[in-house]
C-alpha positions in Angstrom: 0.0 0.0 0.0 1.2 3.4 -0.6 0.5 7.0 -1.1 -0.2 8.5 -4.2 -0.3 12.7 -4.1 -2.4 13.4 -7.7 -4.6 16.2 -9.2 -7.4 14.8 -10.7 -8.9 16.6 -13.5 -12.4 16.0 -11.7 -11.0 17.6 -8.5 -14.1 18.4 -6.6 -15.1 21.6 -6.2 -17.5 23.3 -3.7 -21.0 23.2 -5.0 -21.7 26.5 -3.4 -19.0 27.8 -5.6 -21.3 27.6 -8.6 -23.6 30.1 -6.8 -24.5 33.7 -7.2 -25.9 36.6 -5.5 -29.6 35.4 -7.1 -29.1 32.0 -7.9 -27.5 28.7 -9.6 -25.3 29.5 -12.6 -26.9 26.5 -13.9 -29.9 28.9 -14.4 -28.2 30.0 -17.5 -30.8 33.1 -18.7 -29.8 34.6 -15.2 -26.0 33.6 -15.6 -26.0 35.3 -19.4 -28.1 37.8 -18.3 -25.7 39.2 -15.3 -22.5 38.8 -17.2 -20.1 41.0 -17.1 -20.3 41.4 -20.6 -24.1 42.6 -20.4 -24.0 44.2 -17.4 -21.0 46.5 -19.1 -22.8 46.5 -22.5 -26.0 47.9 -20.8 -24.5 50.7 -18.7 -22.4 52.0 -21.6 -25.6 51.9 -23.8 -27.6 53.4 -20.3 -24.7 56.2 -20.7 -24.9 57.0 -24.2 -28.6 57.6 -24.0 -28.5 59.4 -20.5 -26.0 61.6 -22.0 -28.4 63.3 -24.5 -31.2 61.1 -26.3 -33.1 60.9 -23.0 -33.0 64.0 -21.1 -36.8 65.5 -22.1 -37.6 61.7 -20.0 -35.1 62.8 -16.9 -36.1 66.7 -17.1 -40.1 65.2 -17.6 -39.8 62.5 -14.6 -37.4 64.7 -12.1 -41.0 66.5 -10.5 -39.7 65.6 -6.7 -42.8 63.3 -6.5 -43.1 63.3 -2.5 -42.9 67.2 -2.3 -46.6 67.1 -4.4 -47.5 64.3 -3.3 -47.1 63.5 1.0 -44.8 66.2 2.3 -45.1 64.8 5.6 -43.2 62.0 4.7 -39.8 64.1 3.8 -38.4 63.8 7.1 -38.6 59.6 7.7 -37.9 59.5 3.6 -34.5 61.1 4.0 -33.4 60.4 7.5 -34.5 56.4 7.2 -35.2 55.2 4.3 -32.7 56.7 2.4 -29.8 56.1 5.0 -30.2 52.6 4.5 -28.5 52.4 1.2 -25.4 54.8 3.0 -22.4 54.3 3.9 -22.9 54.8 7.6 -24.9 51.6 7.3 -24.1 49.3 4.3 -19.9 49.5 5.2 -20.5 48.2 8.8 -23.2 45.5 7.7 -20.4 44.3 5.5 -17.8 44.4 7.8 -19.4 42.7 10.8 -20.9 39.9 8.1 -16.6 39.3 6.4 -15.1 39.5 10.0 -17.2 37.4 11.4 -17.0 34.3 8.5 -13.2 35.5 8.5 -12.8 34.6 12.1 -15.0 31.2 11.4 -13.1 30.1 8.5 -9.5 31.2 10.0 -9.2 33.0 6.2 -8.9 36.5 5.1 -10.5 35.7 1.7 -14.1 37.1 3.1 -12.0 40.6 4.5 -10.8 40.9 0.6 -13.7 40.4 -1.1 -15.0 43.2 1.2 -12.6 45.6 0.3 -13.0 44.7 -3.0 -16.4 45.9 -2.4 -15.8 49.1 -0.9 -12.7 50.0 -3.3 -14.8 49.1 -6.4 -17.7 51.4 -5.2 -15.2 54.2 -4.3 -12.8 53.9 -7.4 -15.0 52.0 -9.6 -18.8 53.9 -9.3 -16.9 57.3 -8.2 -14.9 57.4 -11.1 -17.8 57.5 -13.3 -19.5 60.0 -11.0 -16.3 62.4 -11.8 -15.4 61.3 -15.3 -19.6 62.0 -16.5 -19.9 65.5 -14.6 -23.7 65.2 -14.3 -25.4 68.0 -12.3 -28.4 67.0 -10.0 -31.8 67.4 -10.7 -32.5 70.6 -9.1 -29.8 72.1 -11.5 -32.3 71.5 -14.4 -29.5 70.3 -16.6 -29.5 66.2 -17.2 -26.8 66.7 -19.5 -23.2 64.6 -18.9 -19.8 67.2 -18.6 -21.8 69.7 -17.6 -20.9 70.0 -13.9 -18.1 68.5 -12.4 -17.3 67.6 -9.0 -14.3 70.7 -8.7 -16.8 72.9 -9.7 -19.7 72.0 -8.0 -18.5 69.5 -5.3 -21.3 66.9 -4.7 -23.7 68.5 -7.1 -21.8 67.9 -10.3 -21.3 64.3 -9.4 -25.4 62.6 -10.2 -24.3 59.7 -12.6 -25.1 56.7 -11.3 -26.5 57.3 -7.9 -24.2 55.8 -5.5 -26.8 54.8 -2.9 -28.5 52.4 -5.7 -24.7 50.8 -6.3 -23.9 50.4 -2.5 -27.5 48.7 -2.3 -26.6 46.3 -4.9 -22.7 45.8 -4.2 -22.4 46.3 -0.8 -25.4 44.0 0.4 -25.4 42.1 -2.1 -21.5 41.3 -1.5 -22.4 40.5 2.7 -25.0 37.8 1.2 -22.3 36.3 -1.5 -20.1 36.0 1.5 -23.0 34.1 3.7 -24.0 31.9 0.6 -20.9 30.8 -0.1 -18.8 30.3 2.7 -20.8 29.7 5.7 -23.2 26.7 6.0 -26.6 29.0 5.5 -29.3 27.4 4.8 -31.1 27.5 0.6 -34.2 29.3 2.8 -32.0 31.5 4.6 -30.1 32.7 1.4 -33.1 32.9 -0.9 -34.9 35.2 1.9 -31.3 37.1 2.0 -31.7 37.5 -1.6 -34.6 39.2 -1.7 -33.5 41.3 0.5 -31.0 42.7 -1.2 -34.1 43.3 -3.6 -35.6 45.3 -1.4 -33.5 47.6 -0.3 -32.2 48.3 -4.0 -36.2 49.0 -4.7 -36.2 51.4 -1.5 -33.1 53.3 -2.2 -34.3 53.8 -6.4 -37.7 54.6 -4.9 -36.7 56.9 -2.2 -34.2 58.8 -4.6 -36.5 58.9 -7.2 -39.4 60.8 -4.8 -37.4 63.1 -3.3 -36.0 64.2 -6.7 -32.2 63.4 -5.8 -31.2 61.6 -8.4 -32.6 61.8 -12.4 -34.2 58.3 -13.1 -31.1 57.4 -15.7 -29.0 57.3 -12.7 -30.4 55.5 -10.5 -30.7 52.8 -13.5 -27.0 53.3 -14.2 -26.7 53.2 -10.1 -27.9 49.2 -10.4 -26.0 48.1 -13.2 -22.7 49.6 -11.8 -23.5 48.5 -8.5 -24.3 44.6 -10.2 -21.1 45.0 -12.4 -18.7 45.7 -10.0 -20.7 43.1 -7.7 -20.1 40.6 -10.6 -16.7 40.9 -11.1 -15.9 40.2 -7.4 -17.9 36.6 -8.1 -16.1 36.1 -10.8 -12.7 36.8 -9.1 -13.3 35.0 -6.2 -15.2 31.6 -7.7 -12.0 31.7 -10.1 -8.9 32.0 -7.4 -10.7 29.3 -5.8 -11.4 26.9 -8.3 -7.7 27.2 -9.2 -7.1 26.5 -5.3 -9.0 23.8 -5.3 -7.6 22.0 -8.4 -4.3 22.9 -7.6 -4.3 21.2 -4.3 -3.1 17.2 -4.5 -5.2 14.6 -2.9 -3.9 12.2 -1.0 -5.5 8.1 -2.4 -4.4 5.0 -1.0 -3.5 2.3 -3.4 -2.0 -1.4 -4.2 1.7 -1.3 -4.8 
């Protein structure tokens, strides 16, 4: 009997690997429709309309809905619904969740993919925000290189709305993390999921009411948000499948 160290080119791999923020990548429509390719596709076609073709839309739906509508509601619209899509909450929801698993798994893959999250939001979704100049809505001008964040600070930075990305990549990267490296339950996941849904509907909603945001960005907000998101997965269920096949397992044979 002795020990043969060999790679198999079946190597088993972690089925939670093969899952995403929403689902199975077995589910191929979802899996081709939140590519990278698509997701980048969309946004660039999102900008190149945004920029021009659909400002009478923006200028038409930018009416600051909740100001006609329920005034009363300004007040619990901007100090709690809206702040649940912020940094102040998001970035410590992410933190406690990669810790935590880091600690569990005695790894600091979990505390990477969170600052992945956080540096792709801040490099990733503010470099748009600077490179497009948009003004904000109560500038009356939807139009891209118009502002510009040296000029106008915070109100020449509106494309995409960085609450709708944090929604999607920051929460959405705290239930990759529980999905696929803790031993969560299918319930518990698909419940965390949706979410993740929610609050991405809240923080477009919320934006959208209170006139903060023109409606192409807080579109452009969720598919830079999903990108980024995306190409964390990617990253991460490729370094490990390489780990995984790289490592030699140990099979007991007949001399």
């Amino acid at each position: 009997m002795v020990a043969e160290s060999q790679t198999p080119s079946d190597a088993l791999v972690d089925p939670r690997l093969a899952k995403g923020l929403l689902g199975d990548p077995s589910r191929s429509m979802f899996d081709r429709l939140t590519s990278v390719p698509v997701l980048a596709a969309a946004l660039t076609g999102l900008m190149l309309l945004a920029a021009r073709p659909l400002n009478d839309l923006d200028l038409f739906l930018a009416k600051r809905w909740l100001y006609r509508v329920e005034p009363s509601l300004l007040p619990f619209a901007q100090n709690v619904l809206d702040r649940i899509a912020g940094q102040a909450v998001c970035l410590p929801v992410l933190a406690v969740v990669a810790i935590v698993i880091a600690r569990r798994r005695r790894s600091w893959r979990p505390i990477v993919i969170g600052l992945l999250a956080e540096a792709g939001f801040l490099l990733g979704v503010g470099s748009l925000k600077v490179l497009t100049a948009r003004g904000v809505t109560y500038e009356r001008d939807p139009r891209f290189f118009e502002a510009g964040f040296f000029e106008m600070g915070s109100k020449g930075i509106s494309f995409p709305s960085g609450h709708a990305a944090e929604a999607v990549l920051i929460y959405g990267a705290a239930v990759y993390l529980i999905a696929n490296y803790t031993g969560a339950s299918d319930r518990l996941v698909r419940i965390l999921r949706w979410v993740v849904v929610a609050i991405t509907i809240n923080s477009v909603a919320v934006s959208f009411l209170i006139g903060w945001h023109w409606a192409t960005d807080l579109v452009g907000g969720v598919l830079a948000g999903g990108l980024v998101l995306r190409l964390i997965v990617e990253w991460d269920r490729r370094s490990r499948r390489r780990a995984e096949e790289g490592e030699p397992r140990t099979t007991i044979s007949a001399a």
